[in-house]
C-alpha positions in Angstrom: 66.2 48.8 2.9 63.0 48.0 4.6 64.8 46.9 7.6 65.4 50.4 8.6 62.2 51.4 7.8 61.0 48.4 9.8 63.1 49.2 13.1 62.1 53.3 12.8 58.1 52.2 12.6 58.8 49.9 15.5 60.2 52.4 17.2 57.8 54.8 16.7 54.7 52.6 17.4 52.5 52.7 20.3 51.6 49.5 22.8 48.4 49.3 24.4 47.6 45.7 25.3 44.3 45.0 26.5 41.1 42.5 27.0 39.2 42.2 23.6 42.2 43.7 21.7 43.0 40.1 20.6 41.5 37.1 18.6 42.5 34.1 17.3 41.4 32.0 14.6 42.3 28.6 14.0 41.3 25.9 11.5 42.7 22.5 10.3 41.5 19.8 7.5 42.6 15.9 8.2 42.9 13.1 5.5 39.7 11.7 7.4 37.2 9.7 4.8 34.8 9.4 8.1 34.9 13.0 8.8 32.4 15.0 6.4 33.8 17.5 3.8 31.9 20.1 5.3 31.6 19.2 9.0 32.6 21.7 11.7 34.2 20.4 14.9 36.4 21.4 17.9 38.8 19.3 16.1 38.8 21.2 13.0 37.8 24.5 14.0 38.4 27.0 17.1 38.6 30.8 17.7 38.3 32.7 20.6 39.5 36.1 22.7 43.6 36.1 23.5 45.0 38.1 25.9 48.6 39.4 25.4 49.7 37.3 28.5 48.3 34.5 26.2 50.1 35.1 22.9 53.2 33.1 23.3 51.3 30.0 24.8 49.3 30.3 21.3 51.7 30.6 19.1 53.5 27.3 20.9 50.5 25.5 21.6 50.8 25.6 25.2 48.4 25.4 27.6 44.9 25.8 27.5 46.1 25.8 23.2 46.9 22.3 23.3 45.7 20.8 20.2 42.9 18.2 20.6 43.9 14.4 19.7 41.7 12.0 18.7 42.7 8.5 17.3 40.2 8.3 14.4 42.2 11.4 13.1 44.4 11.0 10.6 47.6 12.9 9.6 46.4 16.8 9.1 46.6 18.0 5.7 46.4 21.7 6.1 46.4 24.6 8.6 44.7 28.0 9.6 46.4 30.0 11.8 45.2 33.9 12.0 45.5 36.5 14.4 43.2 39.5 14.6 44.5 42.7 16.3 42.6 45.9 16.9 44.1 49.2 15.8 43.7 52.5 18.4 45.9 54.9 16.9 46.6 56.3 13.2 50.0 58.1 13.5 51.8 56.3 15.2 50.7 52.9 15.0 48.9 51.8 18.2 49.1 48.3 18.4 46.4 46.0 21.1 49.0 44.4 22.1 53.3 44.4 23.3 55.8 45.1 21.6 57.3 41.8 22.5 54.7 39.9 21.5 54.7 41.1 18.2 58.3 40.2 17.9 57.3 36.7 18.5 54.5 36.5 16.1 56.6 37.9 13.1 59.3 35.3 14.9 56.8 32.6 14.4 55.0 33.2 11.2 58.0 34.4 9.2 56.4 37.4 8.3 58.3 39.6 6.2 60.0 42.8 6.9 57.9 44.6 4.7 54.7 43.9 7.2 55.1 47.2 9.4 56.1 49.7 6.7 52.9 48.5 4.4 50.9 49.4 7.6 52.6 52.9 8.5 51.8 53.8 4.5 48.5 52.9 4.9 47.7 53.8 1.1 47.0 50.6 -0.6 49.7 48.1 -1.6 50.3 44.9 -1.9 52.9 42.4 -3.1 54.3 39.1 -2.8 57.5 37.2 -3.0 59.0 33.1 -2.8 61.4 31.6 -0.5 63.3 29.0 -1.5 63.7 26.1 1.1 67.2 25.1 -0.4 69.6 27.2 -2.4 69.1 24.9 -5.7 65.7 23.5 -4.6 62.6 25.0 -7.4 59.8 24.3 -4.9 59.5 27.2 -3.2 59.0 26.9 0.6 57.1 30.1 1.6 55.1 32.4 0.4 55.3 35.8 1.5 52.3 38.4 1.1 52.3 41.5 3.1 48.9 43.5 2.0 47.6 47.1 3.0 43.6 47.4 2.3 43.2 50.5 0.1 40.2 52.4 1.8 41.3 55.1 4.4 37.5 55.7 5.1 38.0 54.3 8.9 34.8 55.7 9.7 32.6 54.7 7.1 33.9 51.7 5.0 37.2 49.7 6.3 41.0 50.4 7.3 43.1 47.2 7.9 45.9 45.3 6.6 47.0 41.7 6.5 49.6 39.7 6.7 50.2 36.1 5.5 52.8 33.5 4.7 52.4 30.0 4.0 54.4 26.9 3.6 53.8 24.4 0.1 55.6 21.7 2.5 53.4 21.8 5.6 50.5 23.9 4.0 50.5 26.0 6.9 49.0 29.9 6.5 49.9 32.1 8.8 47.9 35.5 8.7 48.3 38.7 11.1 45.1 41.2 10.6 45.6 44.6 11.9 43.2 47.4 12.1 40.3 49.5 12.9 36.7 47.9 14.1 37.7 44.7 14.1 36.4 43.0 17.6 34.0 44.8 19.1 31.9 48.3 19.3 33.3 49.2 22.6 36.8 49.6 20.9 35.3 51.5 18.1 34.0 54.2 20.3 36.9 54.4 22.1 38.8 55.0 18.9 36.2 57.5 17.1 34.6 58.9 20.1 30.8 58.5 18.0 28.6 55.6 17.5 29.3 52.9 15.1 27.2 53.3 11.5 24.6 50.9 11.3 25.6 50.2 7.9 29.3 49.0 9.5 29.9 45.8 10.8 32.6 44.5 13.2 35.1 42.9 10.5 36.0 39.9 13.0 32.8 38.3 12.9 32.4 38.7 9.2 35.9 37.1 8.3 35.2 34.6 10.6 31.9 33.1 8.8 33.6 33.0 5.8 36.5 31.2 6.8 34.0 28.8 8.0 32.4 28.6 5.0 35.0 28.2 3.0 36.2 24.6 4.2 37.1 23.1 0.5 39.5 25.6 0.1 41.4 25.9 3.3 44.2 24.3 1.9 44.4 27.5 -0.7 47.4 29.8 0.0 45.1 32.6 -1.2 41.8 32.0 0.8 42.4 34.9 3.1 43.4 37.4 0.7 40.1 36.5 -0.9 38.0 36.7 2.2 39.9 40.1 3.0 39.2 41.5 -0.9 35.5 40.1 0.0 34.5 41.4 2.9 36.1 44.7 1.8 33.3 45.0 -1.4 30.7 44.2 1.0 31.4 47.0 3.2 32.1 49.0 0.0 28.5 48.0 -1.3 26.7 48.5 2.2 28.0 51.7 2.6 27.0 52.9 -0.9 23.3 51.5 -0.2 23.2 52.9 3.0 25.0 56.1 3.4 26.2 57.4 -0.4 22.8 56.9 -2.4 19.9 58.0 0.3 22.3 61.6 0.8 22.5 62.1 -3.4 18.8 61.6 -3.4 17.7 63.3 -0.2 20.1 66.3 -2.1 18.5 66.1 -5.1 14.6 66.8 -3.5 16.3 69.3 -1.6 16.5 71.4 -5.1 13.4 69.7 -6.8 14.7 69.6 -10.3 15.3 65.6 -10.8 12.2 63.6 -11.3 13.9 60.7 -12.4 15.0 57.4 -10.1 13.6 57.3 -7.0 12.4 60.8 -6.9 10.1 60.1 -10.4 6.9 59.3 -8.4 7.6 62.5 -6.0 4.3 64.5 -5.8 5.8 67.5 -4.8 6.2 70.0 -7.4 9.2 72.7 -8.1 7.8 76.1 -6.5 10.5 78.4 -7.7 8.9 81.4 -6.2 9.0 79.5 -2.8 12.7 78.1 -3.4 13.7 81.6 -4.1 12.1 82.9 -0.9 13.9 80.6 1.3 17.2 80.5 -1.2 18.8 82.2 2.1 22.9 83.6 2.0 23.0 80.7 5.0 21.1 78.1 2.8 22.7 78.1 -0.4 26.1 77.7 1.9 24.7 74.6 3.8 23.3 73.1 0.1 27.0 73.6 -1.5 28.4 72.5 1.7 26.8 69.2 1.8 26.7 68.8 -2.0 30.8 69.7 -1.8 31.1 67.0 1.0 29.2 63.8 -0.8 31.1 65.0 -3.9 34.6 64.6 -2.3 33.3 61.0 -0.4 32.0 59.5 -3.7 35.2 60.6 -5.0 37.2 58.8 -3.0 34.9 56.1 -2.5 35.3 55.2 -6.7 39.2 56.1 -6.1 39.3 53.1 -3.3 37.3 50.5 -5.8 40.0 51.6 -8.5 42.7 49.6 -5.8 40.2 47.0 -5.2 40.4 46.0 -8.8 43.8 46.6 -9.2 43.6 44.0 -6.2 41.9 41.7 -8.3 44.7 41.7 -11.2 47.1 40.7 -8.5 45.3 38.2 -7.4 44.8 36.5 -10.6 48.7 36.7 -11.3 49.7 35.2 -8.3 46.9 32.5 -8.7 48.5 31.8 -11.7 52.6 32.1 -10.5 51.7 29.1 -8.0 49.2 26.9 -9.4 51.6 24.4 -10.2 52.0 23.8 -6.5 48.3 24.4 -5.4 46.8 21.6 -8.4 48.0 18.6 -5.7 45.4 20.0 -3.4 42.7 21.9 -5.2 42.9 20.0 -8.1 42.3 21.6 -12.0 39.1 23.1 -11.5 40.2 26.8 -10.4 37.1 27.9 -7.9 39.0 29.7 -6.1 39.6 32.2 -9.0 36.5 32.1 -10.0 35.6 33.9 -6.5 37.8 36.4 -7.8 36.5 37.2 -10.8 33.0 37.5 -9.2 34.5 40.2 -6.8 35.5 42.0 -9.4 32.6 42.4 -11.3 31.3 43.2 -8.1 34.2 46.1 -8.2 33.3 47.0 -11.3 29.6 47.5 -11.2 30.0 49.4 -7.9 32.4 51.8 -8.9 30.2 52.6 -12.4 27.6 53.3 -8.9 29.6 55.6 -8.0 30.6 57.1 -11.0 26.7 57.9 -11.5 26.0 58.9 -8.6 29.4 61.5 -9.2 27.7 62.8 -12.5 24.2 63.4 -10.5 25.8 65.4 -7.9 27.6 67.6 -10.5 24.0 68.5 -12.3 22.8 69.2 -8.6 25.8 71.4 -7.9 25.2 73.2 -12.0 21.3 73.2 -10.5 22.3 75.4 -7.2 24.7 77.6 -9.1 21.8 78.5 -12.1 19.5 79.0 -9.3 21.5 81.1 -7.7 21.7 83.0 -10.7 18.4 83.4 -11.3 17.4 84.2 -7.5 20.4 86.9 -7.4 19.2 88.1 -11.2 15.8 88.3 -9.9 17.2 90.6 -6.5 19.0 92.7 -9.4 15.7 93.2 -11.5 14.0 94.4 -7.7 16.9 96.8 -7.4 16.5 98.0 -11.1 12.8 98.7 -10.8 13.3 100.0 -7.5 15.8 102.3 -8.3 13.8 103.0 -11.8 10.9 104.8 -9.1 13.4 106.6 -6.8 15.1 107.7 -10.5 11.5 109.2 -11.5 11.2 110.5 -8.2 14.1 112.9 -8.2 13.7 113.7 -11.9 10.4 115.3 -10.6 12.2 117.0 -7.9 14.9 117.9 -10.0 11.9 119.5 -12.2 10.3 121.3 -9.9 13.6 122.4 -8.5 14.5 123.8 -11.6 11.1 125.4 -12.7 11.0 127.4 -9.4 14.6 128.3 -8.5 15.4 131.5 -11.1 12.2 133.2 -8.9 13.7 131.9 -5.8 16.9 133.6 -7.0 15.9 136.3 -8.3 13.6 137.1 -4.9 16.4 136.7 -3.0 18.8 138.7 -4.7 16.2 141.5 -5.3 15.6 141.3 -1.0 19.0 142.3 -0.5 19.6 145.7 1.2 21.8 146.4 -1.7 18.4 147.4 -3.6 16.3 150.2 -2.2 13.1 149.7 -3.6 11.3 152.8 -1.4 14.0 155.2 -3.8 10.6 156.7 -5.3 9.0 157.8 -2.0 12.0 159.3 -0.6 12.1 161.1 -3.5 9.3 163.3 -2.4 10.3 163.6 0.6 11.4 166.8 2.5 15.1 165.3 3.6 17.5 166.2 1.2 20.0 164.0 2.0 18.1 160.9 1.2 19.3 159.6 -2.0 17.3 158.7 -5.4 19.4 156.0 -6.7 17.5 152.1 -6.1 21.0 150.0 -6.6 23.5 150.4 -3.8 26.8 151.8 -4.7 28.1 148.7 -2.6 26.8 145.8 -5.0 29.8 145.1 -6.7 30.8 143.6 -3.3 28.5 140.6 -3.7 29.7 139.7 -7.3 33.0 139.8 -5.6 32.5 137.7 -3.6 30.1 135.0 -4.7 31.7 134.5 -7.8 35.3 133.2 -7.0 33.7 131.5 -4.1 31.7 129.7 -6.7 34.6 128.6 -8.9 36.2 127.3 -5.9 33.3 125.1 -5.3 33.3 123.8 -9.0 36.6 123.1 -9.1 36.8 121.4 -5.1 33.8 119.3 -6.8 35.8 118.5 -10.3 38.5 117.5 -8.2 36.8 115.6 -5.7 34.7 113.8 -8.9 38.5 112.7 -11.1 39.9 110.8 -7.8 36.6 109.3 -7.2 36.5 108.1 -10.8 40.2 107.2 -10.4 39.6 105.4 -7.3 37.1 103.0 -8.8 39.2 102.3 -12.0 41.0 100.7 -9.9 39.1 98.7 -7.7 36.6 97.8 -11.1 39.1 97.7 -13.9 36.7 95.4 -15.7 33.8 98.3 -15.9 33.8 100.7 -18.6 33.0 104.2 -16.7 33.1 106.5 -19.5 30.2 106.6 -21.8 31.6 107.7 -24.9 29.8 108.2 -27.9 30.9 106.9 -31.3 32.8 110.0 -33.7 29.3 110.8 -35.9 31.0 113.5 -37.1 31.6 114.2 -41.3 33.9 110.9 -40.9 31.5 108.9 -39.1 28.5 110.3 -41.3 30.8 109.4 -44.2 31.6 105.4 -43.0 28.2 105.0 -41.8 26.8 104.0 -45.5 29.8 101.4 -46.6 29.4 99.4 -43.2 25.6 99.3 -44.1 26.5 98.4 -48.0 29.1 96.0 -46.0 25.9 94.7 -43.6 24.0 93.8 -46.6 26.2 92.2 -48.2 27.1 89.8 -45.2 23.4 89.5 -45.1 22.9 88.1 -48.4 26.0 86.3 -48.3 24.4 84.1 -45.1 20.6 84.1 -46.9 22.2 83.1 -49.9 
């Protein structure tokens, strides 16, 4: 199955050999009684920049690789042999080096087929299995581990795999590292196009102390699943202390409502009048914003440690599956295992970090929305009391408006030519053809008129007013827009003294 899967990621993969894409690390322990335990020496240690011209002399030992001799040597107990590659591309795979040379590392290592599918799925995975050296043969010859680090944080934690077999004959380890900021800064920017975090370190470096500090257990089959687990908790820690923790508390003086922690001996009191004031549209946004963002990191920050300890438990079974064939060389006295358990009460203790640090950013987040609340209740109450004065305003208007408009009417009607109001001087007057009467003959034209135009208007308006009313129904189903009154008619005056018998009784029932 995984050798299709193996050939259509190989196919798909990118090859972008390179200076400083490549580096080897080799280390080797003797049965030497003059040679100190702990001693470093060209002999027993070396490491150093490969090219990918460079990678089958390496694997072979040729050239400027020739092993060292020296005669007060004796026969070599145990080996370290570990290649670091840097990673430029996330889909597809872009690989520092050819695609033959790879070839001839999973050629010379054994590595199993599983190695390039783990990588493409680049979600956290791990497993292990035994090869046999002979078909009936219960010493197994090789181990197989293909392992996928969990964290997809690239940019802020660490992204890379490993690879490693190794042999309970020769006690040979064979480990191929892949991934991102592995060498050198000048890769890094080339991949992420930004400056490296101060809080992230090359991983190279790193892996390489603690292989050299780890000389007692070199001859362990699990020593660089161990340092790879390791230095993927201190890069978990460093970035918690350095990036996850200082935005959590610079969020929580943002809003000023946590005096606890770090922010307990802040001098700075809460100004809620001044926070409302500068409560802009555009700053609640960049608040929620940034809140949202750390929110969603520390999320999956806690979800990576979650792998990281499931890590752990594999580690510990398969310390247990081989001991039986590590005790010849690391004796009873598991210390290897007891690394592990350290790390993962390392695991454990930072991901209850970020489980805290979760839970404060959700009472910031219940903070912004209640003071959101309060600033946009406080807007309402200025609208209210505004709106209260502009409502006393027109019912002034309205007043005076209605105290003076029947003399406005009736002057306006009675200044019509239909009234003839000099009828009593033309009375007296020589002309008989003048007449006496002071209403015009003519008025019923105006009534005519005025009134149908009139009900026109009052029904345009009553029309106008039920598709209004209609129109917002819709668009506010929620809101109530007729104010009816209760029935207080003889049925309601009837009912109104049994709910108030029922009201007292409730009463007493709950005094009671």
């Amino acid at each position: 199955m995984f050798d299709w899967r193996r050939q259509k990621v190989l196919d798909e993969c990118r090859w972008t050999p390179g200076v400083g894409r490549l580096r080897y690390i080799e280390a080797r322990t003797f049965a030497d009684t003059e040679t100190a335990v702990n001693e470093l020496t060209s002999n027993t240690y070396q490491e150093g920049d490969l090219s990918d011209l460079d990678v089958d002399d390496w694997l072979h030992h040729r050239g400027r690789f020739v092993r060292p001799t020296d005669s007060r040597l004796r026969k070599e107990e145990c080996s370290i042999r570990l290649l670091i590659c840097e990673r430029f591309g996330f889909h597809p795979l872009e690989f520092g080096l050819s695609k033959a040379s790879l070839r001839a590392i999973e050629d010379e290592f054994g590595l199993p087929v599983e190695m390039l599918p783990f990588f493409k799925f680049n979600g956290g995975s791990h497993s292990y299995h035994f090869r046999p050296s002979a078909p009936h043969d219960q010493t197994p010859e090789q181990l197989g581990k293909p392992e996928v680090s969990r964290l997809s944080y690239s940019r802020r934690v660490a992204n890379y795999g490993l690879c490693v077999t190794h042999s309970f004959k020769t006690r040979v380890t064979f480990g191929f590292m892949f991934g991102w900021n592995m060498i050198n800064d000048e890769n890094w920017k080339r991949c992420m196009n930004t400056e490296r975090p101060r809080h992230l370190e090359p991983h190279g470096p790193r892996i390489s102390e603690l292989i050299k500090s780890a000389i007692s257990h070199w001859r362990h089959p699990l020593l660089l699943p161990v340092i790879l687990l390791e230095d993927h908790v201190y890069n978990a820690d460093r970035y918690k202390g350095f990036d996850l923790s200082p935005r959590t508390i610079n969020l929580e003086r943002q809003l000023g409502a946590t005096k606890a922690g770090r922010n307990v001996g802040s001098s700075k009191s809460l100004d809620f009048g001044a926070l409302s004031r500068n409560m802009t549209a555009k700053k609640r946004f960049e608040i929620m914003t940034d809140i949202n963002t750390t929110v969603t990191d520390v999320v999956t920050f806690t979800s990576n440690l979650k792998w990281d300890n499931r890590y752990c438990q594999f580690l510990r079974d398969l310390s247990k599956d081989i001991r039986e064939f590590t005790e010849s060389t690391q004796g009873r006295e598991p210390k290897l295992e007891n690394t592990i358990e350290t790390l993962a009460t390392l695991v454990a203790s930072t991901s209850e970090h970020g489980e805290a640090m979760k839970a404060r950013l959700d009472i910031q987040l219940n903070v912004l929305y209640n003071l959101v609340a309060q600033v946009d209740s406080n807007v309402s109450s200025t609208i209210a009391a505004t709106t209260g004065l502009d409502s006393v305003a027109m019912k002034a208007l309205a007043f005076v408006t209605t105290l003076f408009l029947p003399p406005t009417f009736i002057a306006t009607l009675f200044s019509m030519s239909m009234f003839d109001w000099q009828t009593d001087g033309k009375a007296h007057s020589s002309n008989l053809d003048e007449g006496t009467k002071i209403v015009s003959r003519r008025f019923w034209i105006y009534w005519a008129i005025s009134v149908p135009l009139t009900i026109a208007v009052l029904l345009t308006w009553r029309t106008w007013y039920h598709r209004e009313k209609n129109h917002y129904r819709q668009k506010y189903p929620h809101v109530r827009l007729d104010s009816t009154a209760p029935d207080i008619g003889s049925n309601g005056f009837n009912r109104l003294p049994k709910m108030m018998r029922k009201r007292e009784i409730s009463e007493d029932v709950e005094v009671n």
